[in-house]
TORKOL-4160 file (C-alpha; in steps of 0.2 Angstrom, whole numbers, padded with zeros to 4 digits, m for minus):
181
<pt num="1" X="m0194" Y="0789" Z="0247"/>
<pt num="2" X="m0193" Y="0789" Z="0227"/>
<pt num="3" X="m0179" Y="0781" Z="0219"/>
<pt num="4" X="m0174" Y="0799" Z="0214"/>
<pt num="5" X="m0174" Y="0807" Z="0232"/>
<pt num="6" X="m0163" Y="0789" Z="0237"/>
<pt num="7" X="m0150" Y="0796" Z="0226"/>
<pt num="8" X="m0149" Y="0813" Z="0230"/>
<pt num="9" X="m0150" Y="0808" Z="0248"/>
<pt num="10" X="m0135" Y="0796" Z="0248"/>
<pt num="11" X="m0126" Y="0810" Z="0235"/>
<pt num="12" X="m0125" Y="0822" Z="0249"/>
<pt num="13" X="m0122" Y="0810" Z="0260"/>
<pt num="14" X="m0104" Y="0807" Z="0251"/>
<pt num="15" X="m0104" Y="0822" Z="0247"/>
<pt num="16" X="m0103" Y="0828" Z="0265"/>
<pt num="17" X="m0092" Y="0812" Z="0270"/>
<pt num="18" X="m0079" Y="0814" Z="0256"/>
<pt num="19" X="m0075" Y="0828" Z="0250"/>
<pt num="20" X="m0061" Y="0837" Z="0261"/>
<pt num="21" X="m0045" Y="0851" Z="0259"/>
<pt num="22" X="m0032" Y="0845" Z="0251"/>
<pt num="23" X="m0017" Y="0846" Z="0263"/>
<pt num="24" X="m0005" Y="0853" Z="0253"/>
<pt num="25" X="m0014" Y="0869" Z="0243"/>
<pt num="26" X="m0033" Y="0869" Z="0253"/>
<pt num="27" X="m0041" Y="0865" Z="0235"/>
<pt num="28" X="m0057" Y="0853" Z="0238"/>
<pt num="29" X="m0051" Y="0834" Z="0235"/>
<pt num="30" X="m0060" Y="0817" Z="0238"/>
<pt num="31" X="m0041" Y="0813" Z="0246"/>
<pt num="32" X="m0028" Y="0819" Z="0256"/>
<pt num="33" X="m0018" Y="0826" Z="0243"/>
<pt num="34" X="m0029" Y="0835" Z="0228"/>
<pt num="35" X="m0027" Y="0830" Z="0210"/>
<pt num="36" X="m0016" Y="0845" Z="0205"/>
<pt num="37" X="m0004" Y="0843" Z="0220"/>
<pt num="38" X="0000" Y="0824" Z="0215"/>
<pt num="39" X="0003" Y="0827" Z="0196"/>
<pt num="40" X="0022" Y="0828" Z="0194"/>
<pt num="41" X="0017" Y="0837" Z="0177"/>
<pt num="42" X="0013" Y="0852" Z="0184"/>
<pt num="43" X="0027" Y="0865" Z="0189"/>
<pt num="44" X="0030" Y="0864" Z="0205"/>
<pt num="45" X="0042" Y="0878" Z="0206"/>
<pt num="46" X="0026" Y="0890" Z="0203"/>
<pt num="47" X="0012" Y="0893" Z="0216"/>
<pt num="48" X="m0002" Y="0905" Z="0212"/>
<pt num="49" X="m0011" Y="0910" Z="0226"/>
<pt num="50" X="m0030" Y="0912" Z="0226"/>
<pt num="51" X="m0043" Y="0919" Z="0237"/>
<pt num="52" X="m0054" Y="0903" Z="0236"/>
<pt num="53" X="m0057" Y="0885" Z="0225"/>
<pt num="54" X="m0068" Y="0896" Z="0213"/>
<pt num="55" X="m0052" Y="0905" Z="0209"/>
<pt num="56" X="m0043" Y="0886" Z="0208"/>
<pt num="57" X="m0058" Y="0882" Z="0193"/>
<pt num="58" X="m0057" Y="0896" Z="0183"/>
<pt num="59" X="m0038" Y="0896" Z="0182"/>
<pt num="60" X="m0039" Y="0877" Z="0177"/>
<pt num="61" X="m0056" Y="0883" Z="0164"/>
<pt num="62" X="m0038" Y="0892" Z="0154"/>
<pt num="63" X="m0029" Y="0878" Z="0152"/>
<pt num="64" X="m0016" Y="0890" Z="0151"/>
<pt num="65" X="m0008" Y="0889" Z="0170"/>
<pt num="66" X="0003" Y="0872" Z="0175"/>
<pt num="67" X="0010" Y="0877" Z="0191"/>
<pt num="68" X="0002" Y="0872" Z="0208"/>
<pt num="69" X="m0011" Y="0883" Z="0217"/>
<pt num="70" X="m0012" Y="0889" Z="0236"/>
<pt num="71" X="m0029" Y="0892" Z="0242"/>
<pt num="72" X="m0029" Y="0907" Z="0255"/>
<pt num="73" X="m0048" Y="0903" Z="0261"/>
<pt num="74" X="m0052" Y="0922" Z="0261"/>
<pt num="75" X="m0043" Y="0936" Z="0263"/>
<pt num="76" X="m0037" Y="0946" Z="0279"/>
<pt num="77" X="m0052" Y="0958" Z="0286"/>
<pt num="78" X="m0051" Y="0967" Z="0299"/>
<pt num="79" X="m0068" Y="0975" Z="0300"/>
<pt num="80" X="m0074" Y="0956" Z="0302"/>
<pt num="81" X="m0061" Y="0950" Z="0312"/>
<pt num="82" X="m0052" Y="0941" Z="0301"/>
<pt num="83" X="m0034" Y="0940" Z="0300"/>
<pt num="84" X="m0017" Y="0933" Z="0296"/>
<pt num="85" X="m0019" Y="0919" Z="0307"/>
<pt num="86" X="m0039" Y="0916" Z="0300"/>
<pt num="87" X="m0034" Y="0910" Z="0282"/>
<pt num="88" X="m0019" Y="0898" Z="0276"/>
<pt num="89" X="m0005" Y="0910" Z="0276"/>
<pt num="90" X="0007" Y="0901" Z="0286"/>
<pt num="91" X="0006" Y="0886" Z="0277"/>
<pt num="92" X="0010" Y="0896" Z="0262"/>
<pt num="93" X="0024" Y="0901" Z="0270"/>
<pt num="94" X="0029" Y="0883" Z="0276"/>
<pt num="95" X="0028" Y="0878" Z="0256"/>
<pt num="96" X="0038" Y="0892" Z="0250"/>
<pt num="97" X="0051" Y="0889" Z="0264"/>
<pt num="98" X="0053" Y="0869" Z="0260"/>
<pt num="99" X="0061" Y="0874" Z="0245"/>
<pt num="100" X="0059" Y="0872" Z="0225"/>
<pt num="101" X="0049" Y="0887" Z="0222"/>
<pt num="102" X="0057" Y="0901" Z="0213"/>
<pt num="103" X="0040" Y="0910" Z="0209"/>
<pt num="104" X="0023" Y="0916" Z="0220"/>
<pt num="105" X="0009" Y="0924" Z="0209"/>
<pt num="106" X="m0004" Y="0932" Z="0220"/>
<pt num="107" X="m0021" Y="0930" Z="0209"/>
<pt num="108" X="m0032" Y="0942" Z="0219"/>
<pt num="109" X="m0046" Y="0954" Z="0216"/>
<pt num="110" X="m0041" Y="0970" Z="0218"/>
<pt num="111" X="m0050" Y="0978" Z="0234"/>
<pt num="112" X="m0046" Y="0983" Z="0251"/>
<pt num="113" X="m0045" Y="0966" Z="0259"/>
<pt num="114" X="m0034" Y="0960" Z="0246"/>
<pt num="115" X="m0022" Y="0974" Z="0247"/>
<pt num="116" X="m0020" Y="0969" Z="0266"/>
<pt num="117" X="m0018" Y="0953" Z="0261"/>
<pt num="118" X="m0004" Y="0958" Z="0248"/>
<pt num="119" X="0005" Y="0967" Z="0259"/>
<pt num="120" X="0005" Y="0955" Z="0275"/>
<pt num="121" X="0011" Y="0941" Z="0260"/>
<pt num="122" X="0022" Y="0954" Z="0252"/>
<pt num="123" X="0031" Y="0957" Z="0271"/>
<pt num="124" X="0033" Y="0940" Z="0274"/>
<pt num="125" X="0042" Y="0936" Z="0259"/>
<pt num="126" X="0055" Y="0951" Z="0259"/>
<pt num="127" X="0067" Y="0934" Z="0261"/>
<pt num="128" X="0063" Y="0924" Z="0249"/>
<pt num="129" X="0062" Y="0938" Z="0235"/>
<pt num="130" X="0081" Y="0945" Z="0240"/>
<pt num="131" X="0085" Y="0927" Z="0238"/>
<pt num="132" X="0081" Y="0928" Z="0222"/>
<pt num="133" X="0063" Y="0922" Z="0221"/>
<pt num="134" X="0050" Y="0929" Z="0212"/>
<pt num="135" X="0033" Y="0937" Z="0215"/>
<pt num="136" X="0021" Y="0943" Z="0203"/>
<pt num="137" X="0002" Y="0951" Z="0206"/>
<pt num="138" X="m0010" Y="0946" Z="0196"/>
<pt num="139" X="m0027" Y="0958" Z="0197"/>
<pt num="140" X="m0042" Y="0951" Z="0190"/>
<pt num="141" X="m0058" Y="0960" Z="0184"/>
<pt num="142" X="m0052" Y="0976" Z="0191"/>
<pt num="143" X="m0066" Y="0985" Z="0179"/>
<pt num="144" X="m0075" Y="0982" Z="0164"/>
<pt num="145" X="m0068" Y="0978" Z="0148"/>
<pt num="146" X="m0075" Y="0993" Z="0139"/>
<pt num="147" X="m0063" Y="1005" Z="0151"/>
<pt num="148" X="m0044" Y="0999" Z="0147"/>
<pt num="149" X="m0038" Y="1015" Z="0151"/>
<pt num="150" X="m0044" Y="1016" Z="0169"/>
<pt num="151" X="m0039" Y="0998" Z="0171"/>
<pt num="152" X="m0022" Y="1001" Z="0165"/>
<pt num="153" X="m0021" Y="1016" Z="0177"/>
<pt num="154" X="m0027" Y="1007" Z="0191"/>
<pt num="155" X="m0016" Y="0992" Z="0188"/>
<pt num="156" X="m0002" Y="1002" Z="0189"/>
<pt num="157" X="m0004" Y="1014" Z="0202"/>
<pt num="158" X="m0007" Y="0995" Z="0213"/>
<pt num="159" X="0010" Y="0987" Z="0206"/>
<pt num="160" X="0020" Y="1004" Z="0209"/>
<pt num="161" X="0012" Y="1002" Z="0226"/>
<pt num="162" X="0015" Y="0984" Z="0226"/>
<pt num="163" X="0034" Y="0986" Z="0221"/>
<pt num="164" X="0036" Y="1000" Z="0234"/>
<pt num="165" X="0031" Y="0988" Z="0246"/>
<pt num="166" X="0044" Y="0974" Z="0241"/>
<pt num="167" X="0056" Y="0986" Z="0239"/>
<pt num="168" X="0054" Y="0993" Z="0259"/>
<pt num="169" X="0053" Y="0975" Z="0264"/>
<pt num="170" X="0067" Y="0967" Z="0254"/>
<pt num="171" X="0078" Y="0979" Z="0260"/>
<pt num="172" X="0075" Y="0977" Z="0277"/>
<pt num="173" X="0078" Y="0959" Z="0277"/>
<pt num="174" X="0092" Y="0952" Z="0286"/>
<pt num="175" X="0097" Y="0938" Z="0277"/>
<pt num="176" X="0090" Y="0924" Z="0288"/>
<pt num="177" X="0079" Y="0910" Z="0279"/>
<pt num="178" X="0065" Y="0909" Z="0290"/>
<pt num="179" X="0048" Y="0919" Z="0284"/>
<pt num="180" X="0039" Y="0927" Z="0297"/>
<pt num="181" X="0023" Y="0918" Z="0295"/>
C-alpha cells in the first residue's frame, strides 16, 4: 500500500474509533463532552434544538448564536416508524428539567414530520412555559427567497398554529415540575 492509501487508511481508522455523541447535546465530539457544551462562554440558559449536526454547523457558520444546541437526531415519523422515543427527546427534556434554561428555540424545517415533532415538544413543555420559560420556532428555508410573501404567510399561519398549541397545553398544565418525556 502507497504512503497515501496508509494515511487515509489510518484516517478512517480514527475516524471510526474517535469520534462519538456528545453526551450532553448529541453533536459529534472526539470526547465525551463536545466543544460547545464545555465552553462556559456560551449561554447556557439557551438551547436551540436542531434536526441533526448539519444544523449544529450551519448555525455556528453565523457566528451570530452563543447558546448550547440540542441535537434531536431526526425528527418523529410515523410513516417510517419513527417516534418520540427513536430521537433524543427525553434527554432534552432531562436538560430542560435540570434547570437554568429560561429559553428552547426549536430550529426546524418546516414539514410534516417537524410539525409532529413541534407539537409532541410543544406538549411536553406546557410546564416549563407557564413557569415562565420561553420557546420560540424558528423555520428555516420554508421557500425561496424571491417569494417573501408566501414565506411570510406560511410562517404565520405555523406560529398561530404553534401558539394555539402552547396555549391548549399550557393551560392544561397542572402545576407539577416534571415534563412528560
Amino acid at each position: 500500500m502507497c504512503l497515501c492509501g496508509r494515511v487515509l487508511a489510518d484516517a478512517l481508522t480514527t475516524l471510526k474509533h474517535d469520534v462519538k455523541y456528545c453526551s450532553v447535546c448529541h453533536n459529534i465530539s472526539d470526547t465525551d463532552i463536545c466543544p460547545i457544551c464545555s465552553d462556559h462562554r456560551r449561554d447556557s440558559s439557551q438551547i436551540c434544538v436542531v434536526e441533526n449536526i448539519r444544523d449544529v454547523m450551519a448555525i455556528e457558520n453565523t457566528m451570530q448564536y452563543h447558546g448550547l444546541y440540542h441535537v434531536l437526531g431526526g425528527l418523529i415519523s410515523p410513516l417510517d416508524g419513527v417516534g418520540p422515543s427513536d430521537i433524543e427527546i427525553a434527554s432534552l427534556g432531562e436538560r430542560v428539567a435540570a434547570g437554568g434554561v429560561t429559553e428552547v428555540i426549536l430550529a426546524l424545517q418546516l414539514g410534516y414530520f417537524s410539525s409532529a415533532t413541534i407539537s409532541v415538544l410543544a406538549e411536553g413543555f406546557a410546564t416549563f412555559i407557564s413557569q415562565g420559560g420561553q420557546m420560540r420556532l424558528i423555520i428555516n428555508q420554508i421557500v425561496s427567497k424571491e417569494d417573501k410573501e408566501t414565506r411570510e404567510q406560511i410562517q404565520c399561519t405555523v406560529l398561530q398554529e404553534y401558539e394555539r398549541k402552547l396555549q391548549k397545553n399550557v393551560s392544561a398544565v397542572d402545576n407539577s415540575s416534571d415534563l412528560p418525556f
